[in-house]
C-alpha positions in Angstrom: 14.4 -3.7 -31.2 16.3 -3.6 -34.6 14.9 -1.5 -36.9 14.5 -3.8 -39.6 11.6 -5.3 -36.6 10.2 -1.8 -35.8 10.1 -1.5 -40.2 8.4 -5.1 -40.2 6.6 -4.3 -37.4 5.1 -0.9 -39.0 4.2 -2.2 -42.3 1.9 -4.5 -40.7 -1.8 -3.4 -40.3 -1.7 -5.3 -37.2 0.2 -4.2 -35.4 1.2 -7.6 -34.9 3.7 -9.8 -36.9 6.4 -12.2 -35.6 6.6 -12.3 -32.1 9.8 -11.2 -30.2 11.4 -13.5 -28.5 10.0 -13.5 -24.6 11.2 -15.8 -21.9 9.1 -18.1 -20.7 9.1 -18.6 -16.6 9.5 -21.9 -15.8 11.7 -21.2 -12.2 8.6 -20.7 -10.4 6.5 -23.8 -11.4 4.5 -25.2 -8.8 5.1 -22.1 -6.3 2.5 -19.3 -5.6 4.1 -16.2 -6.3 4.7 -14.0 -2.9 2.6 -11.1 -4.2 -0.8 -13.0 -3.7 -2.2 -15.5 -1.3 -5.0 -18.0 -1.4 -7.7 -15.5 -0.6 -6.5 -13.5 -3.4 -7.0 -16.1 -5.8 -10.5 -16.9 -3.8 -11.6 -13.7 -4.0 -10.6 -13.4 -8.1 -12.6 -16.7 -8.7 -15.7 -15.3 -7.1 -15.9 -11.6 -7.5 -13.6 -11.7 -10.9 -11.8 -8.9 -9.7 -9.1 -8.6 -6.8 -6.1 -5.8 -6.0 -2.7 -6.7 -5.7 -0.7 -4.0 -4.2 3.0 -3.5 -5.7 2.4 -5.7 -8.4 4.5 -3.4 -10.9 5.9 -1.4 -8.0 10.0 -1.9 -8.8 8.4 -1.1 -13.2 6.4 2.4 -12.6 8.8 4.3 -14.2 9.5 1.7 -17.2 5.3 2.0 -17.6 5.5 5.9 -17.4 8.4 5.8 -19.9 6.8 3.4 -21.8 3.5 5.3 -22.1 5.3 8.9 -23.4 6.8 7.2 -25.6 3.7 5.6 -27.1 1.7 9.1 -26.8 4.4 10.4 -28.7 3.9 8.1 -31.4 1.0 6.8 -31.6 0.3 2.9 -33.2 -2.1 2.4 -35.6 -5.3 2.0 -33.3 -4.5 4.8 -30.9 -8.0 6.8 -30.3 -8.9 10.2 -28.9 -12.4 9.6 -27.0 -13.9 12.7 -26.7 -16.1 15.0 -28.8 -15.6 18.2 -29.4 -16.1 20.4 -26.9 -15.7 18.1 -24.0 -12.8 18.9 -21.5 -9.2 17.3 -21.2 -8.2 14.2 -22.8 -8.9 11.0 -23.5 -6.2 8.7 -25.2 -5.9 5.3 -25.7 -4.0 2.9 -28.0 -2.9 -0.8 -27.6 -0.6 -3.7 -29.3 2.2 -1.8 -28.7 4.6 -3.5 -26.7 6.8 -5.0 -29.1 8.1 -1.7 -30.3 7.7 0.2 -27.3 11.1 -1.3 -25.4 9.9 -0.8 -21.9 6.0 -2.5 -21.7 8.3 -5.3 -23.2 10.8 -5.2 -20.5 7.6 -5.2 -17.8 6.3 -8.4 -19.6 9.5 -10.0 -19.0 10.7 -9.0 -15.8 7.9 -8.5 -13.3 6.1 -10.9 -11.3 2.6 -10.6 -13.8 2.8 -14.3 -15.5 3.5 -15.9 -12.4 0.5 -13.6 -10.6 -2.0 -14.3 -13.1 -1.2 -18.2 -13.5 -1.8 -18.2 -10.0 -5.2 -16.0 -10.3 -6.4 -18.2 -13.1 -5.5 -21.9 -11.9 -3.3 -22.3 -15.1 -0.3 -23.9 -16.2 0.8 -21.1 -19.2 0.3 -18.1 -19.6 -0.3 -16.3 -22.8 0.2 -12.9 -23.7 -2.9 -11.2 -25.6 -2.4 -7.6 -25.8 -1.3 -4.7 -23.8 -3.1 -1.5 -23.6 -2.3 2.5 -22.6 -5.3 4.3 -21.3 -4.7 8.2 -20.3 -7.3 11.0 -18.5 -5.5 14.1 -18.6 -6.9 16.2 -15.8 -10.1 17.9 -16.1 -11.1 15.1 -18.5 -14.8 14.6 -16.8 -15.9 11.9 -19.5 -16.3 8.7 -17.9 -14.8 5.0 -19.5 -18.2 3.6 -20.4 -19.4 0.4 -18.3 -18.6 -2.9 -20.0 -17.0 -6.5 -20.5 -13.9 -6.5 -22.4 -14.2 -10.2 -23.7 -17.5 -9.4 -26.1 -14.8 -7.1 -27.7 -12.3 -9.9 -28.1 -12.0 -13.2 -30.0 -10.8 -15.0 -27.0 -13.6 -17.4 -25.8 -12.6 -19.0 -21.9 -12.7 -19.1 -18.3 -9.0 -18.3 -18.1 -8.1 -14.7 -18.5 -6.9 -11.7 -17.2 -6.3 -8.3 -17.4 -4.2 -6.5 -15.3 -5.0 -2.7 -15.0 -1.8 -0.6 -13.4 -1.7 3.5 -12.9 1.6 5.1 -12.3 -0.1 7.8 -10.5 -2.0 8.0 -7.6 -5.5 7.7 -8.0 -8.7 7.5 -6.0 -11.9 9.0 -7.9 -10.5 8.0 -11.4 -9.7 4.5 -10.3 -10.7 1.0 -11.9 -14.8 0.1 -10.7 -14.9 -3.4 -11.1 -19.1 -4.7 -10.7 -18.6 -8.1 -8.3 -19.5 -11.1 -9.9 -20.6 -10.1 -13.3 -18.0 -12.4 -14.9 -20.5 -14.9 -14.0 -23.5 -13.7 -15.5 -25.6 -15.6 -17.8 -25.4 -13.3 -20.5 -22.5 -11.3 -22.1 -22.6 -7.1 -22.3 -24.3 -5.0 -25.0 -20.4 -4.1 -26.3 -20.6 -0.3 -27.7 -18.1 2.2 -29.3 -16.7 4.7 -26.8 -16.5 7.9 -28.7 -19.8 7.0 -31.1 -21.8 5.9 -28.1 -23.4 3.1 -30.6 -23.9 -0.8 -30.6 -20.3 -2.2 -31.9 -22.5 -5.1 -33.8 -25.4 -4.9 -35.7 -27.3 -7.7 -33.6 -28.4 -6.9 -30.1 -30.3 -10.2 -29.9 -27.3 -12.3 -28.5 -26.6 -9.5 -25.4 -27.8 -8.0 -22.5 -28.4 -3.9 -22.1 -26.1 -2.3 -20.3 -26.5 -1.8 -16.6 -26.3 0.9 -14.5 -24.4 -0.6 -12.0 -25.1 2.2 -9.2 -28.5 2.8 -9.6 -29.3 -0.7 -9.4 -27.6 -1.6 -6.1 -24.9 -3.7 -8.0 -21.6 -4.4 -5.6 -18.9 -2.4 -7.1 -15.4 -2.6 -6.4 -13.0 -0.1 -6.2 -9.7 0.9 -4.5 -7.9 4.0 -4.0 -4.2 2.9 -5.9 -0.7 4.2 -5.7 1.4 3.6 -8.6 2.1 0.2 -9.1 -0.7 -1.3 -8.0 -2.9 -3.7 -10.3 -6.1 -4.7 -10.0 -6.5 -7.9 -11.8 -10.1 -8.8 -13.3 -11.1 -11.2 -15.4 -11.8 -10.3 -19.3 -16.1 -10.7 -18.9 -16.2 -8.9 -15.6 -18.2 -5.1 -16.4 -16.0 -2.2 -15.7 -15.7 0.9 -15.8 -13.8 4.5 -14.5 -14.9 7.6 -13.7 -13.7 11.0 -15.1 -10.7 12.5 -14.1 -11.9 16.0 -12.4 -8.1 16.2 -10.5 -5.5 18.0 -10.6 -3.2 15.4 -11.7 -3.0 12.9 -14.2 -4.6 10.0 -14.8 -2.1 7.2 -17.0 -2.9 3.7 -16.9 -1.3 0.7 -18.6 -3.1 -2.9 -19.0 -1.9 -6.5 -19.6 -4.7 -9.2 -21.3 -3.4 -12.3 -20.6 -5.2 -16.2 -21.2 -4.6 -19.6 -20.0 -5.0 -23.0 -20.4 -8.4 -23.1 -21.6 -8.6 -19.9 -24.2 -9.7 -20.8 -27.5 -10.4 -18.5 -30.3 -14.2 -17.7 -30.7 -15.7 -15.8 -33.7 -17.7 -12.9 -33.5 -20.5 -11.0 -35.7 -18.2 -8.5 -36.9 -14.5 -6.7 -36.6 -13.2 -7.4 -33.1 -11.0 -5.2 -31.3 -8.2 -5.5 -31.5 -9.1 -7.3 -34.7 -5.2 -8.7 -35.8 -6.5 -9.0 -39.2 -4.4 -11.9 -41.1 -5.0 -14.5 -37.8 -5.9 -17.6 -39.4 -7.2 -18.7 -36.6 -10.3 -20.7 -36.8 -13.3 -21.3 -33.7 -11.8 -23.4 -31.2 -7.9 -23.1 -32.1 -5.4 -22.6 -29.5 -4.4 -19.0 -29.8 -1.6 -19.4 -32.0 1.7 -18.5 -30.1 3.9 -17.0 -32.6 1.4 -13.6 -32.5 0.4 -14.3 -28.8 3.6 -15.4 -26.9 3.2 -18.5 -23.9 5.5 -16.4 -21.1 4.9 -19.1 -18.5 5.1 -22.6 -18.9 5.1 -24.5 -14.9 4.5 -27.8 -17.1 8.4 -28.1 -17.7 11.7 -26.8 -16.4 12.9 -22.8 -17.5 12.5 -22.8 -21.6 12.8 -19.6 -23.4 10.2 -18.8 -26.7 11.7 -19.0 -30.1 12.2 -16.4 -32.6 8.4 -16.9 -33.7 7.9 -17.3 -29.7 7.0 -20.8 -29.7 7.7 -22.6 -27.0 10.7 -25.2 -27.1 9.5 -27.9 -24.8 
């Protein structure tokens, strides 16, 4: 990255301004990937959540660069989610990968757009957001149960996140609830370190469950580095805390399909790329939210505003 992009790139509150250029993945059109199989993709459309083992296995230590370099400087939405007096640490921070070299090299060369066209039965694959989630150890404070899409602007039945540690983990691993991406009604969506309703309404959403005092399937596996679990963006997750020895560092891709249209919300979404211009039922708009797969056509590569050259 130049500087005059990491200048541009600072200066604006979006974290978000013209896309780098990304390569968009045409070789593999048409062919599974060789990381997943049918029952993968199965088991993703009905539970919304499914492992894939040695997803980012030959990119751990790109991630765990990646992520000390972004804890070292923090982006404008990086948060600390514990109150004082509570144990160990809590960081998180996202929309950072296109001044933080290495998530971007992980975008482009690992096996994630063709894994998550495949998951999602699409033909492209947009890149939403990536996101750096760290539980130093002794950190007991849970992640909170809850659906990332009531959060986003992102309305569809084509997402995923992908949700990768780069250190082993059993008790402080991703607990996915099976199914809940199906549910009639979306997640009471609340603030994390307030512990309060992130809109004013609560009319339009359901409370939030306690997924293991009412007999909910959860999901869980114990994950070396490299792993992903994949889940869709309205499945209900959650983590425990992180009462090991060792640390807990985590780094997530949100990525949409076909179908993913922009959907407004009743108030500041997060992240809320401010400046969008985006109105309900736009395509997201590709020069801040780069296609990195295209199997419609032969290999292209984005633009300079990443838009796709067809």
């Amino acid at each position: 990255m130049t500087a005059r992009m990491y200048q541009r790139l600072l200066a604006c509150p979006a974290a978000k301004c013209d896309a780098p250029s990304l390569p968009v993945d045409g070789t593999r059109s048409g062919a599974m990937s060789p990381l997943i199989t049918q029952q993968h993709i199965d088991s993703y459309q009905a539970d919304g959540a499914v492992l894939i083992k040695g997803l980012f296995a030959d990119h751990v230590d790109d991630i765990a660069a990646g992520i000390a370099m972004n804890m070292e400087s923090p982006g404008p939405y990086a948060a600390e989610n514990l109150r004082p007096g509570e144990t160990g640490r809590f960081f998180d921070d996202y929309c950072n990968w296109q001044r933080i070299l290495p998530f971007e090299k992980v975008i482009r060369e690992s096996d994630v757009a063709a894994v998550a066209a495949d998951l999602m039965s699409s033909q492209t694959v947009q890149l939403f957001h990536d996101h750096v989630l760290v539980k130093e150890p002794g950190t007991a404070k849970p992640t909170p149960w809850h659906q990332d899409s009531p959060y986003y602007f992102v309305g569809g039945e084509q997402t995923v996140s992908f949700w990768c540690p780069v250190d082993p983990v059993t008790e402080a691993t991703l607990r996915c609830v099976a199914g809940s991406h199906l549910w009639d009604r979306p997640v009471l969506p609340t603030r994390w370190l307030a512990e309060d309703n992130f809109y004013v309404d609560e009319s339009d959403w359901m409370p939030v469950p306690d997924p293991d005092s009412e007999g909910m399937r959860v999901l869980e596996w114990p994950m070396a580095p490299g792993d992903a679990v994949a889940f869709d963006f309205r499945v209900l997750h959650g983590a425990r805390g992180n009462d090991s020895t060792t640390r807990r560092r985590a780094f997530s891709l949100r990525l949409v399909g076909d179908d993913a249209r922009f959907v407004t919300r009743p108030g500041r979404t997060s992240p809320p790329f401010p400046g969008h211009g985006m109105e309900a039922g736009d395509s997201l708009r590709v020069d801040w939210f780069p296609v990195i797969l295209d199997r419609r056509s032969g290999t292209h590569r984005a633009d300079e505003n990443g838009r796709v050259d067809a």
